[in-house]
C-alpha positions in Angstrom: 1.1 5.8 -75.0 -0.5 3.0 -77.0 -4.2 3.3 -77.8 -6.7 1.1 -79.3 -7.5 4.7 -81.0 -4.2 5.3 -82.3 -2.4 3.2 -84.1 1.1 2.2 -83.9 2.0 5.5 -86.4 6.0 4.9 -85.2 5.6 1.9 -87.9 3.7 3.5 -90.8 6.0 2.2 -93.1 5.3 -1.8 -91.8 1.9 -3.2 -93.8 1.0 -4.6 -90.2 1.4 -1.3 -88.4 -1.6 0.1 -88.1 -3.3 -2.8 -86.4 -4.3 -1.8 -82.6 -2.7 -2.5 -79.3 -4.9 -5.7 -77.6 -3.0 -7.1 -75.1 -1.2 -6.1 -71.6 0.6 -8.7 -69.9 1.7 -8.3 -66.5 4.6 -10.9 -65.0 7.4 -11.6 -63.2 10.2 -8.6 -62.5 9.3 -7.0 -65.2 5.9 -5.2 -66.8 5.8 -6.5 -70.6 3.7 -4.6 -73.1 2.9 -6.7 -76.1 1.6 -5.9 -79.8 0.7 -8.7 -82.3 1.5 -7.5 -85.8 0.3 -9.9 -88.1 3.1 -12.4 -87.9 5.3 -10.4 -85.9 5.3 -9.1 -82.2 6.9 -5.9 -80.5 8.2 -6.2 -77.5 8.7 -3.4 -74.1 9.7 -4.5 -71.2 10.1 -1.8 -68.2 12.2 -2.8 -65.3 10.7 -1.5 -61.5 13.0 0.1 -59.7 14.3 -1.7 -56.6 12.1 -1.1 -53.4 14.3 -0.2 -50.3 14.1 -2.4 -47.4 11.5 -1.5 -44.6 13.6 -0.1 -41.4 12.7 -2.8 -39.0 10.9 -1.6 -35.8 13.3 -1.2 -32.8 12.2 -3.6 -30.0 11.6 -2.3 -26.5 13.5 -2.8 -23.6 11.4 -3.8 -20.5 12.8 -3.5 -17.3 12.3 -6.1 -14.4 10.4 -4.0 -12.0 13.0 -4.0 -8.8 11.1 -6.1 -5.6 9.9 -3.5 -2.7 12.3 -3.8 0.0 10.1 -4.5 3.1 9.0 -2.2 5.7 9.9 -3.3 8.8 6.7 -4.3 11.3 7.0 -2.5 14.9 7.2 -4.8 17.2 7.5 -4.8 21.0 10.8 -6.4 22.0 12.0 -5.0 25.2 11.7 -7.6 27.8 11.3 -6.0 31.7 10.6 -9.4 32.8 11.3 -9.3 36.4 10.9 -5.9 37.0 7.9 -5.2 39.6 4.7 -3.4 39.3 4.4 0.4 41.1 1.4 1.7 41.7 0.0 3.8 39.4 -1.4 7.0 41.4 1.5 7.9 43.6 0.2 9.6 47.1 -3.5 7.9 46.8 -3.7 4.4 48.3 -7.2 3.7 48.6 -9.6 1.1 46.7 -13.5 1.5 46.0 -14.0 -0.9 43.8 -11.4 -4.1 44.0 -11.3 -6.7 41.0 -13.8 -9.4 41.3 -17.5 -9.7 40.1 -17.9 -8.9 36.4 -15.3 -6.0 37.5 -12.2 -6.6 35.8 -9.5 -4.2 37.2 -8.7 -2.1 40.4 -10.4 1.1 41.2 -8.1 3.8 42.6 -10.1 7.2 43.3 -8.0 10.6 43.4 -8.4 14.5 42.9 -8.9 15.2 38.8 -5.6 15.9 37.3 -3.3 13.3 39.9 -0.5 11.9 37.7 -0.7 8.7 37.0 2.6 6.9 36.2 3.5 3.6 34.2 3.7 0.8 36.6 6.4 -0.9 34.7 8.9 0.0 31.6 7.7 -0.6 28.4 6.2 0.2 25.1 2.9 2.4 24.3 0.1 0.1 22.7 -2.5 2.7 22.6 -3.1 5.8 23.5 -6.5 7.1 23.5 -6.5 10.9 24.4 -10.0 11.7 21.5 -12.7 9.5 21.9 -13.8 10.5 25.7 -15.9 6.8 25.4 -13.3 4.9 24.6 -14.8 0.7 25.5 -16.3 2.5 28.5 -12.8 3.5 29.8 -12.6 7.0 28.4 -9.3 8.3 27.5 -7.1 5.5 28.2 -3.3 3.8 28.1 -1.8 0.5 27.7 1.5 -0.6 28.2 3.2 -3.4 26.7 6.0 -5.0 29.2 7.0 -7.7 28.2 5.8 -11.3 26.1 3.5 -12.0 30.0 2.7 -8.7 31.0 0.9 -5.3 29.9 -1.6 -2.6 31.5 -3.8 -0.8 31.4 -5.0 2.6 32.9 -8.7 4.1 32.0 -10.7 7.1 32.9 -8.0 9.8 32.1 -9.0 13.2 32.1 -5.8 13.5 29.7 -3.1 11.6 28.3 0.4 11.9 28.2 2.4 9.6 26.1 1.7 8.6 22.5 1.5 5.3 20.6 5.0 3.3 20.6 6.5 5.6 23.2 9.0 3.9 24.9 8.4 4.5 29.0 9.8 3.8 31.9 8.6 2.8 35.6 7.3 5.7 36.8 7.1 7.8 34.4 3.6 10.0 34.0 1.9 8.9 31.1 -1.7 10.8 32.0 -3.5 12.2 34.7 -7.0 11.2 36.9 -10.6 11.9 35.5 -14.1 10.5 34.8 -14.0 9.9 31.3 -16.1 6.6 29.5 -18.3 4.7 32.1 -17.7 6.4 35.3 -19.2 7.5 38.5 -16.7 9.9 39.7 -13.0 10.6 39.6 -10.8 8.0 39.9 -8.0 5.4 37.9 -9.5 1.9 36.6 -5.7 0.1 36.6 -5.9 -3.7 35.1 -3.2 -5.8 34.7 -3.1 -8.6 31.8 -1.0 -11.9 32.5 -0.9 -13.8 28.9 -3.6 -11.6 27.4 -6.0 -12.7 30.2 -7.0 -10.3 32.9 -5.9 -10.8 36.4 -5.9 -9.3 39.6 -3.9 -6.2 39.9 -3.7 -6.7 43.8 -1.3 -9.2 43.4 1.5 -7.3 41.9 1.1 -3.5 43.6 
């Protein structure tokens, strides 16, 4: 190393050689070290050695994320247009309470327990066999028949079918109680024509 404290001793035998080391000189490629000596100058150049290229970062691949195929709706697309009505507590013809006057169905009283059957084919809206209110009709069912026609039957002491159960005419989908607003055993049958009540009567 040069040092303003030591002179340049590797020229002892220059008359110039003991003057100091004052300058450092930094440029270019290279690091230069310079040394004025009365009218001469010393010269040491240092060469870096080469730097190796940085690795370049690898780029990441993104995926598309695939579309979700669709899940299919349910829908109710039998059609039993033209098929009639059956009534819906076989062996019990009576009526207490007809439709008419704030009382939208048909009143059919029977034992507790009588089968009650679908009056036409068709799909399983609901079936409520847990909450023994229910709207007022207790354990209930409707039946979807067609894009005119579905029905419903209320006051179950049980049901018998489940929701989107295919049935057919006559089959037993629960049986007679006096579940939800009732005064005694019996089945409340309604009939709906275009989503609008109607009167059962005239289709059993």
């Amino acid at each position: 190393m040069f040092s303003k404290r030591n002179p340049m001793k590797y020229f002892s035998g220059n008359a110039f050689a003991r003057l100091p080391l004052y300058k450092l000189v930094a440029g270019g490629s290279a690091v230069v070290l310079t040394a004025s000596i009365g009218l001469g100058v010393m010269a040491a150049s240092f060469t870096p050695q080469a730097q190796p290229e940085p690795t370049p970062e690898p780029t990441a691949i993104v995926e598309a994320t695939p579309t979700p195929t669709p899940v299919p709706q349910p829908s109710y697309d039998d059609d039993y247009s033209g098929e009639s009505f059956a009534w819906p507590v076989p062996g019990w013809t009576g009526v207490s309470c007809a439709f008419g006057n704030g009382h939208y169905g048909m009143d059919i009283p029977a034992s507790r327990g009588t089968p009650i059957v679908a009056s036409r084919s068709g799909t399983v809206m609901t079936a409520n066999g847990s909450d023994d209110w229910g709207y007022s009709w207790g354990y209930y069912v409707s039946i979807y028949h067609d894009s005119t026609y579905s029905t419903l039957y209320a006051h179950m002491s049980s049901v018998a079918v489940s929701e989107g159960q295919r049935v057919n005419k006559g089959d037993v989908i629960g049986y007679v109680g006096d579940t939800g607003y009732s005064f005694g055993d019996h089945c409340h049958f309604e009939v709906y024509q275009n989503g609008t009540r109607v009167d059962p009567s005239q289709f059993v």
